[in-house]
C-alpha positions in Angstrom: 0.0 0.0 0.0 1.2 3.5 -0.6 0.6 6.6 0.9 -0.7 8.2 -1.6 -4.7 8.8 -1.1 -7.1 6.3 -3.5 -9.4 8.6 -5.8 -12.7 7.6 -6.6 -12.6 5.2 -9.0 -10.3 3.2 -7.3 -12.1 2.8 -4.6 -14.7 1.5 -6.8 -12.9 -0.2 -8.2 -12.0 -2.2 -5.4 -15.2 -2.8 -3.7 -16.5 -4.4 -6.9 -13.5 -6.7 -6.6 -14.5 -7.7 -2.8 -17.5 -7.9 -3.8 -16.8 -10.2 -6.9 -14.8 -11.9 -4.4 -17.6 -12.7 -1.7 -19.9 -14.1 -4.4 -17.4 -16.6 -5.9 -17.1 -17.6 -2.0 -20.7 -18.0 -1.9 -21.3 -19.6 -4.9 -18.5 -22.1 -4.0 -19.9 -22.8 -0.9 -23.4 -23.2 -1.9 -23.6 -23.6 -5.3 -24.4 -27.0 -7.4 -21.7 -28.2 -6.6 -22.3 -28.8 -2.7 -24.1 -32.8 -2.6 -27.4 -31.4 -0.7 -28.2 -28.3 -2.9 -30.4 -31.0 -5.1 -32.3 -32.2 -2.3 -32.7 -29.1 -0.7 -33.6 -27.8 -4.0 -36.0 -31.0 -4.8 -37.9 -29.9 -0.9 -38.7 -26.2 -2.5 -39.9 -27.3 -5.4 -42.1 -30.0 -3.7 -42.9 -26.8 -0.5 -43.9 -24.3 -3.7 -46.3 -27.1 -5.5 -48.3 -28.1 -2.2 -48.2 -24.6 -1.3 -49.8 -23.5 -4.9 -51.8 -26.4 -4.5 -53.4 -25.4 -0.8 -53.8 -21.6 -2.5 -55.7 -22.8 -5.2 -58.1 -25.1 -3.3 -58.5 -22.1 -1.0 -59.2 -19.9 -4.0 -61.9 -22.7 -4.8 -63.4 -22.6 -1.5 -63.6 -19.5 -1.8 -65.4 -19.3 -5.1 -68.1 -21.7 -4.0 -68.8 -19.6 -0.6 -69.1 -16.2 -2.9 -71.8 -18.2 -5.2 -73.9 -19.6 -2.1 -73.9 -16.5 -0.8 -75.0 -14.9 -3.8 -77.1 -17.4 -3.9 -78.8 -16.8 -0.5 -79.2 -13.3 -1.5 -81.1 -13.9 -4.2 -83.3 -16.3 -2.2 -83.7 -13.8 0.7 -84.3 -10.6 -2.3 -87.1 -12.8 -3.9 -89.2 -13.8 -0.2 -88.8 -10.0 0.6 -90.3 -9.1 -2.8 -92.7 -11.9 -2.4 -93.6 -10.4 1.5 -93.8 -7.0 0.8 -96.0 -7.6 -2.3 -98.2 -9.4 0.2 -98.4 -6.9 2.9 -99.5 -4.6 -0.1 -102.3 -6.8 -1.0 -103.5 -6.8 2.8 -103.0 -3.1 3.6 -105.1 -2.8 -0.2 -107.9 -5.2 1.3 -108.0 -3.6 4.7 -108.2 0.2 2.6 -111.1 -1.3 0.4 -113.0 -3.0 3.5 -112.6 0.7 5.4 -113.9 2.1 2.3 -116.5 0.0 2.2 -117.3 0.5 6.1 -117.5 4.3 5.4 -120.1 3.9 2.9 -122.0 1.5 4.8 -121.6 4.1 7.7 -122.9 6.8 5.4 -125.7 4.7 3.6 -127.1 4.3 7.4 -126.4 8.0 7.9 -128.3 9.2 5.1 -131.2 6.5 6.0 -131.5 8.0 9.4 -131.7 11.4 8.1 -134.3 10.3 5.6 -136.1 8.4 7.7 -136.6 11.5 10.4 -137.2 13.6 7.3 -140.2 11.7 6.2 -141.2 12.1 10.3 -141.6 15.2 10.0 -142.9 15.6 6.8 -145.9 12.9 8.5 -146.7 14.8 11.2 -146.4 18.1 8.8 -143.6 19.8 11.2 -141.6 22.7 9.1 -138.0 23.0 10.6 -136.2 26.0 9.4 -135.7 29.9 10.5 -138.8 31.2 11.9 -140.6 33.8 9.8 
């Protein structure tokens, strides 16, 4: 080594050498080379498959539980349509039977007045301002 200070590029220079370095040492160590890299290797593939395999049956599940659900929406949007439509029809019926009352009521109303009026007009009583 000298004394003289390194400029830039030679410290770059010499970090991508150690660096170089350190991945050969790596690679040597555990590259293909090394006698369990191909059963370790073998255990991820086999890890990745059962894990894309659980993923996908999950996504399946999944699937099926968003359909019955939609399904049970459906269901439950139909008896609500089917329930309300019948509480129309009964608040209709209950409206037409109060209709009905009221002119039942009125009917016997206009009877009663009749029937007084005729009274009177038997027994020759005038009702009405006095002259």
């Amino acid at each position: 080594m000298s004394f003289k200070p390194q400029g830039h590029n030679e410290r770059a220079q010499s970090a991508a050498a150690a660096k170089k370095a350190q991945l050969e040492q790596f690679r040597a160590k555990f590259g293909a080379n090394d006698p369990n890299f191909a059963a370790r290797q073998a255990e991820r593939v086999a890890t990745a498959q059962a894990r894309a395999e659980r993923q996908a049956e999950r996504d399946k599940q999944k699937a099926l539980e968003r359909e019955e659900a939609a399904k049970r929406a459906e269901a439950e949007r139909i008896e609500r349509e089917i329930a309300e439509a019948a509480a129309r029809e009964e608040a209709e019926r209950l409206a037409r039977e109060e209709a009905d009352r009221m002119v039942a009521v009125e009917a016997a109303a206009k009877a009663e007045r009749d029937r007084r009026y005729a009274e009177r007009k038997a027994r020759g009583v005038k009702r009405g301002p006095k002259k």
